[in-house]
BASESE-91362 format. One line per 10 residues: number of its first residue (from 1); their letters; for each residue x, y, z of C-alpha. Coordinates in steps of 0.25 Angstrom, whole numbers, plus 5000, padded with zeros to 4 digits. Example, Ala and Ser with C-alpha at 12.3 -4.5 7.8 and 13.67 -1.06 7.14 Angstrom:
1 = as = 5049,4982,5031; 5055,4996,5029
END
This chain:
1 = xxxxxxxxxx = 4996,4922,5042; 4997,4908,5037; 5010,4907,5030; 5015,4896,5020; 5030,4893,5021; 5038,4891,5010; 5044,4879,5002; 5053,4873,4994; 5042,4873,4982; 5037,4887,4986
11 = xxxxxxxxxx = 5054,4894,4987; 5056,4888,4973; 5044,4896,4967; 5036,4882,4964; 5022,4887,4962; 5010,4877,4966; 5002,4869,4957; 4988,4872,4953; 4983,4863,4963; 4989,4867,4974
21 = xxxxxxxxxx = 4985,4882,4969; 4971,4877,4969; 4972,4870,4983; 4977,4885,4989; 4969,4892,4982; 4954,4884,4986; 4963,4886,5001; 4963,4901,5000; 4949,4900,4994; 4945,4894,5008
31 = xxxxxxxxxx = 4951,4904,5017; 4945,4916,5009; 4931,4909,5010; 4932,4908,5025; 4938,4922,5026; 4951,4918,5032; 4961,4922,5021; 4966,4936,5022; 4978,4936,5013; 4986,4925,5005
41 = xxxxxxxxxx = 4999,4924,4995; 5012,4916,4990; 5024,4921,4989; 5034,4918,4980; 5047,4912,4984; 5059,4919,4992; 5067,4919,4981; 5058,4930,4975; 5057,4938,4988; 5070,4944,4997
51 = xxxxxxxxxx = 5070,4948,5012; 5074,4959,5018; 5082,4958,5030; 5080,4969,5042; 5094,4971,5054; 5091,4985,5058; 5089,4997,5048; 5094,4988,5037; 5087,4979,5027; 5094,4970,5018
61 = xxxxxxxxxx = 5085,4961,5007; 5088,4948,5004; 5083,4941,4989; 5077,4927,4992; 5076,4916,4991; 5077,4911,5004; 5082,4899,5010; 5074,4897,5020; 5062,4892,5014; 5053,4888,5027
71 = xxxxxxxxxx = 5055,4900,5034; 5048,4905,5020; 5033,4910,5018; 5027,4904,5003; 5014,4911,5005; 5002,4916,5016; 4989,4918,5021; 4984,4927,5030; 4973,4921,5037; 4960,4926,5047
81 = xxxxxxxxxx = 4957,4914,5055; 4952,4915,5070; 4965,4906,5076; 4978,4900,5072; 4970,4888,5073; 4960,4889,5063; 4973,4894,5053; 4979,4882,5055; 4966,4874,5052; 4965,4881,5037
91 = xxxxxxxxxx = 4980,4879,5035; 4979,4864,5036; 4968,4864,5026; 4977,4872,5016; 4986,4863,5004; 4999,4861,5005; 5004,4876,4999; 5017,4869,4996; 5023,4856,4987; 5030,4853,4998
101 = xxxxxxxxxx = 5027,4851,5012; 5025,4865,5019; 5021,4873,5030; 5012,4885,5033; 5012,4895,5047; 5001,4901,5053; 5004,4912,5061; 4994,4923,5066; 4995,4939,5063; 4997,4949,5074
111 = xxxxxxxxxx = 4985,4957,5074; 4984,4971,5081; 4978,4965,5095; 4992,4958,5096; 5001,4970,5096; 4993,4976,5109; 4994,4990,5115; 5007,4992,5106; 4994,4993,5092; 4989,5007,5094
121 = xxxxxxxxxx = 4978,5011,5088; 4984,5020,5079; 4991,5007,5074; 4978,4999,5074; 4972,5007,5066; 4986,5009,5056; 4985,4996,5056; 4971,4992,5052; 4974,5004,5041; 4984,4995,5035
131 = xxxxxxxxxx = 4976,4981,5036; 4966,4989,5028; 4975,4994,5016; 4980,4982,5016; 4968,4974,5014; 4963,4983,5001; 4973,4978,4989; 4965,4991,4982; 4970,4999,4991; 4985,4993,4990
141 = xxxxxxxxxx = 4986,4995,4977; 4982,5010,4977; 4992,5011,4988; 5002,5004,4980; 4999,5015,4967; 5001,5027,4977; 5015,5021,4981; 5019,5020,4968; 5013,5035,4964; 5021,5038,4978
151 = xxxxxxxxxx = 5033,5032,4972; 5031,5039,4960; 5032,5052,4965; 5044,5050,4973; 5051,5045,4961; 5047,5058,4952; 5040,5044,4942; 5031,5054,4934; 5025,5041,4926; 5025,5034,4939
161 = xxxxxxxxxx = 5016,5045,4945; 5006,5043,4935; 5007,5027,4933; 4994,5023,4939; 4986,5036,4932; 4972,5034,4926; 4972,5041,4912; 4960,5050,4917; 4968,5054,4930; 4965,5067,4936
171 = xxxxxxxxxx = 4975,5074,4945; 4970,5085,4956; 4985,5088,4960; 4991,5099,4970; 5000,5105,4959; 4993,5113,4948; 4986,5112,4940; 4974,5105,4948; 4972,5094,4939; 4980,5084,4930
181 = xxxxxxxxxx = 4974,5073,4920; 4979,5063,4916; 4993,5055,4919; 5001,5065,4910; 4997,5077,4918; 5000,5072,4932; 5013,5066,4926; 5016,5079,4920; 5013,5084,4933; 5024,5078,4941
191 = xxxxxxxxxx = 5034,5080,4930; 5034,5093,4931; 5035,5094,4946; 5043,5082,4952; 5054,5088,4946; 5054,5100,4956; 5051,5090,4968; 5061,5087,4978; 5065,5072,4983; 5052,5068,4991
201 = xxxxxxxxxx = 5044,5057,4996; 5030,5055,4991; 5021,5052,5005; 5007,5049,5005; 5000,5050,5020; 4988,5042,5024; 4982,5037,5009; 4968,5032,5008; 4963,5023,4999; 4948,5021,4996
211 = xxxxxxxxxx = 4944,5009,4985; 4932,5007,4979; 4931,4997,4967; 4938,5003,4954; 4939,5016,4963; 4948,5021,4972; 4955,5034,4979; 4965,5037,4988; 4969,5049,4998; 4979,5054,5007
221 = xxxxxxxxxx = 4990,5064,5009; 5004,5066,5000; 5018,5072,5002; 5030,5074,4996; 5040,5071,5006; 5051,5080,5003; 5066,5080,5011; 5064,5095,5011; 5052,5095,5021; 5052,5110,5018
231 = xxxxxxxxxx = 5049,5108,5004; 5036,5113,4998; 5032,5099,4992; 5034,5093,5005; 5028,5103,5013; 5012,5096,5012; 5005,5084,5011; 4994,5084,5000; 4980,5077,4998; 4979,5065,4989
241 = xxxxxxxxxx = 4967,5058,4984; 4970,5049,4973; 4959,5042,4966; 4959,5028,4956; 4952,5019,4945; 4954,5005,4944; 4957,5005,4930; 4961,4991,4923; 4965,4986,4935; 4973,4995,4942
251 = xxxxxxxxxx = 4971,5007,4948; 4975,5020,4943; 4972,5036,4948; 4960,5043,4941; 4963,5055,4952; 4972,5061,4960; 4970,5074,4968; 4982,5081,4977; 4979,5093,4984; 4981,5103,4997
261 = xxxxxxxxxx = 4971,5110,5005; 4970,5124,5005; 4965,5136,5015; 4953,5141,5008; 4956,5154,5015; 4970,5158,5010; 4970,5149,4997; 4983,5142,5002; 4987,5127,5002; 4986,5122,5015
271 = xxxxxxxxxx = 4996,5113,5016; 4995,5098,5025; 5009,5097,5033; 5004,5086,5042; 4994,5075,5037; 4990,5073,5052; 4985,5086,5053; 4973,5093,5049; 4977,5107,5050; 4968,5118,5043
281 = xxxxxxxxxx = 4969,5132,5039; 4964,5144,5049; 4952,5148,5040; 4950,5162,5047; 4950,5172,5036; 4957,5180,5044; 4966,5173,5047; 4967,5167,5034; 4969,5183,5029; 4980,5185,5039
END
């Protein structure tokens, strides 16, 4: 991470002129050219920020700014270079960031070979999860429309639920009847039964998320947490499959399908109390008949 420290010019909000933008932007141009530049931003001032503050199981957040301007970060790149060295050799070829004299630090990442024995694979393998979400700005922004269909929910928001809705939507839903069009439907949908629902906590469980130009879907599993773990809209998780069209720019949900699977034999719900575990029906029919 090569960090650029703040200034007096950079605390006071002073933005940089067109030639110094020029100057840092042909820079960044150079590092992407020789595929060294991963990541790369300014940040505002600390007067526009605050800080949280951690002593034990309490947080307290402080509004900037904040006095001590050194200790302060303006900006950063996250860089791929093979040593410390040849980091240092592109820093001195960058401009002045700064209308004053100023100071950058280099400083390496930990990767996963550094933490040793204590890096399962279990966490390896979590972790490579994360550094591939992370790397798909598609897939952040689907994840960031399903927290805020999540949140939604939670808050009983009917509009809210059906905010990032194509016209055309088509909802397959778990309560009947089997299918829904249209944004007015499914919001008609949830006012007629949130109101019976008890306090919960919408949870999804291991979402996927495949793009694919202006197409994309998502699937995973989804709860109600309930505080009555005994109440019968806590008592399964459901299958989710959520598909969506980049339309004008952003994207919205074309489909949406929420089911549970059934025992053929008995014609009952069969109901998926643990996401972990793939249990299935005895499908004997006698026993079934028993």
């Amino acid at each position: 991470m090569v960090m650029v420290k703040a200034s007096p010019s950079s605390e006071a909000g002073r933005m940089p002129d067109e030639a110094l933008l020029t100057a840092m932007g042909n820079f960044n141009q150079e590092l992407v050219d020789a595929g060294i530049m991963q990541a790369g931003e300014g940040l505002k001032p600390s007067s526009e920020g605050v800080r949280v503050h951690f002593h034990g199981t309490e947080r307290s957040v402080t509004d900037g700014p904040f006095a001590e301007t050194k200790e302060l970060i303006a900006g950063y790149w996250i860089w791929e270079v093979d040593s410390i060295d040849e980091a240092v050799r592109w820093v001195r070829r960058c401009p002045n960031p700064m209308m004053e004299d100023s100071d950058i630090d280099i400083r390496p990442i930990f990767g996963m070979e550094d933490f040793g024995e204590t890096m399962t694979e279990e966490l390896r393998q979590q972790e490579a999860d994360l550094v591939k979400k992370i790397q798909s700005p598609e897939e952040a922004e689907l994840r960031r429309a399903v927290k805020r269909w999540s949140d939604a929910l939670e808050a009983k928001d009917c509009d809210g639920l059906v905010r990032d809705y194509a016209p055309e939507v088509v909802l397959y839903g778990a309560i009947p009847p089997y299918k829904f069009e249209g944004p007015e439907k499914i919001r008609e949908l949830w006012q007629n039964c949130l109101p019976n629902f008890p306090a919960f906590e919408s949870v999804f469980h291991n979402m996927k998320f495949h793009v694919a130009g202006e197409v994309a879907f998502a699937y995973g599993l989804h709860s109600f947490r309930t505080e009555d773990p005994d109440h019968p809209a806590g008592k399964s998780w459901m299958r989710v499959t959520i598909g969506y069209e980049r339309q004008n720019g952003a994207w919205k949900v074309v489909h949406e399908h929420v089911s549970l699977p059934f025992n053929p034999m008995t014609n009952q719900t069969w109901l998926i109390e643990d996401p972990e575990v793939m249990s299935v029906p005895d499908y004997d029919p006698d026993a079934c008949a028993s």
